[in-house]
N, C-alpha and C positions, 0 to 999 in steps of 0.2 A: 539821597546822600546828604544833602543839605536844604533846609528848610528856608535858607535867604539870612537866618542868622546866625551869628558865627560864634562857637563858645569860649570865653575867654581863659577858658583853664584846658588845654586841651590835653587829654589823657593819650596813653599810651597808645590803646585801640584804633582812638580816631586819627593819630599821625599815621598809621598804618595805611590810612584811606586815600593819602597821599604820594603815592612813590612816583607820579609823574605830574610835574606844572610845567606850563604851557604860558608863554606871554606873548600878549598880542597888539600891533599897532597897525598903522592902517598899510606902509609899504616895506614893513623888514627893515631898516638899512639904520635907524634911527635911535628911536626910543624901546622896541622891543631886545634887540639886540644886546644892549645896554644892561636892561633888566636880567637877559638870561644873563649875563656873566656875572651881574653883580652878584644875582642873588644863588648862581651855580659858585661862586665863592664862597660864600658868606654859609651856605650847607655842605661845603666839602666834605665835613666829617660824617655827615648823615649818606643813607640811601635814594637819596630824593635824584630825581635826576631832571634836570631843567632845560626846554626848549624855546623855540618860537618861531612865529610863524607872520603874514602880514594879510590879513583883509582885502588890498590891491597891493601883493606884492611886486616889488622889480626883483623877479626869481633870478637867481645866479649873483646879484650884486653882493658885495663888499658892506664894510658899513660905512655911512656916509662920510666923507673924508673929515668935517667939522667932529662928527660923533666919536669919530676915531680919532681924533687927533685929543677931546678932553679924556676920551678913555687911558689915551696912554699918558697924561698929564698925570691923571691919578694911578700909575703904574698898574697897568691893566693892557693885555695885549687879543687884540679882535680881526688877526692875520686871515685866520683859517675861516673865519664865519662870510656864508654864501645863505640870501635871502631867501624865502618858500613859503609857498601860498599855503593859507590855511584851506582845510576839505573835512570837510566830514569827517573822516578816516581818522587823521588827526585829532579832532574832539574828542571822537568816541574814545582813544589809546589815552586824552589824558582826565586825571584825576580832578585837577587845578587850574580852570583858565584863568589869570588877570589881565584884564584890559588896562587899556588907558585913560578912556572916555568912556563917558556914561552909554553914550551914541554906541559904541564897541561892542557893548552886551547886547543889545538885538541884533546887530550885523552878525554876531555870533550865534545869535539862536536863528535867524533866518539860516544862517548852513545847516544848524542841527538844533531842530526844538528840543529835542531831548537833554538838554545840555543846563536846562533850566535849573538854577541848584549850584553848580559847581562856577561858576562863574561872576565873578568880585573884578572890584576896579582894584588896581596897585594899588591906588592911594585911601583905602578902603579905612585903611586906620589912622590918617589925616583927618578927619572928618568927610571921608567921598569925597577926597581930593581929586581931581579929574589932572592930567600931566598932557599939557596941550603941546604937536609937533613943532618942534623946533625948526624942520625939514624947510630949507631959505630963508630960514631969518636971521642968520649971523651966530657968529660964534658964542655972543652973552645969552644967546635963546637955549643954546645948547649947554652952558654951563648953567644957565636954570635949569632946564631941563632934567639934567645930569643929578643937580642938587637934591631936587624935589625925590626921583627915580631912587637914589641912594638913599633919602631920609624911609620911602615906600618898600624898600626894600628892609632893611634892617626890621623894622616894623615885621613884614610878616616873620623874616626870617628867626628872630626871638620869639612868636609862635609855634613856626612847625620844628623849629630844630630843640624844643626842649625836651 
C-alpha cells in the first residue's frame, strides 16, 4: 500500500485507499479519542470513517474526565465514546493507522506485521512530532496535548479530504 513515504499531492485513486483510519494510543480514554473526533469532524464531508482503539486499553471507559472536559472547552462532545482494545482483526479492517509515539508502530506491528506500510505517527507532518500522554499530568498537559493533536489533525485532514 504504502512504501513508508507518503505523496504530497494525493490524487483521487489513492484517497480511495483510505475509507477507514484507525487512531491509536496506549489506554483509549485520552489522546486517541481526541483524534478520532477531531479528525471524524474535520472529514465529515468525506466517506472516510474514523476509529480508535488503545494498545492497553481500559475497555468500556469513557474519555478521561480532564480529555473531556478540554474536548468540550473546544465545543466538542465525547458522551457516547467507550474504550477497545486494539486485535489484529482491527488492523486488518483499517486502511490508516496513526499513532502517537514512535514506540506505537512496533507495538502495532507486533499485533500484526502485516500492517507494515499503513501506519504513520499523527504528528507525521510536524516533523515526526511524537504527542506524549497527558493521562495524570494535569489539565495544562491535556491542553498541550489537545493543541499539538488539533495542529496533527488538520495537517492530515487537508491531505485525505482534498
Amino acid at each position: 500500500m504504502l512504501s513508508g513515504c507518503w505523496p504530497f499531492d494525493i490524487t483521487q485513486e489513492s484517497k480511495t485507499l483510505f475509507r477507514k483510519i484507525l487512531v491509536v494510543c496506549v489506554g483509549n480514554i485520552c489522546r486517541s479519542p481526541t483524534a478520532e473526533l477531531l479528525l471524524r469532524n474535520a472529514l465529515a464531508s468525506s466517506a472516510i470513517t474514523v476509529t480508535s482503539a488503545g494498545l492497553a486499553a481500559r475497555v468500556g471507559e469513557g474519555v478521561e474526565a480532564s480529555a473531556r472536559q478540554v474536548l468540550e472547552d473546544h465545543g466538542h462532545s465525547a458522551e457516547t465514546f467507550k474504550a477497545r482494545q486494539l486485535t489484529a482483526d482491527i488492523v486488518n479492517e483499517s486502511d490508516l493507522i496513526l499513532v502517537m509515539e514512535k514506540q506505537h508502530v512496533n507495538q502495532v506491528l507486533n499485533i500484526a506485521s502485516h500492517a507494515r506500510g499503513k501506519v504513520f505517527l499523527l504528528g507525521k507532518w510536524q516533523s515526526e512530532r511524537e504527542i506524549q500522554d497527558p493521562y495524570r499530568q494535569g489539565k495544562a498537559a491535556f491542553i498541550h496535548a489537545h493543541a499539538l493533536i488539533e495542529d496533527a489533525v488538520s495537517s492530515w485532514a487537508q491531505r485525505l479530504a482534498r
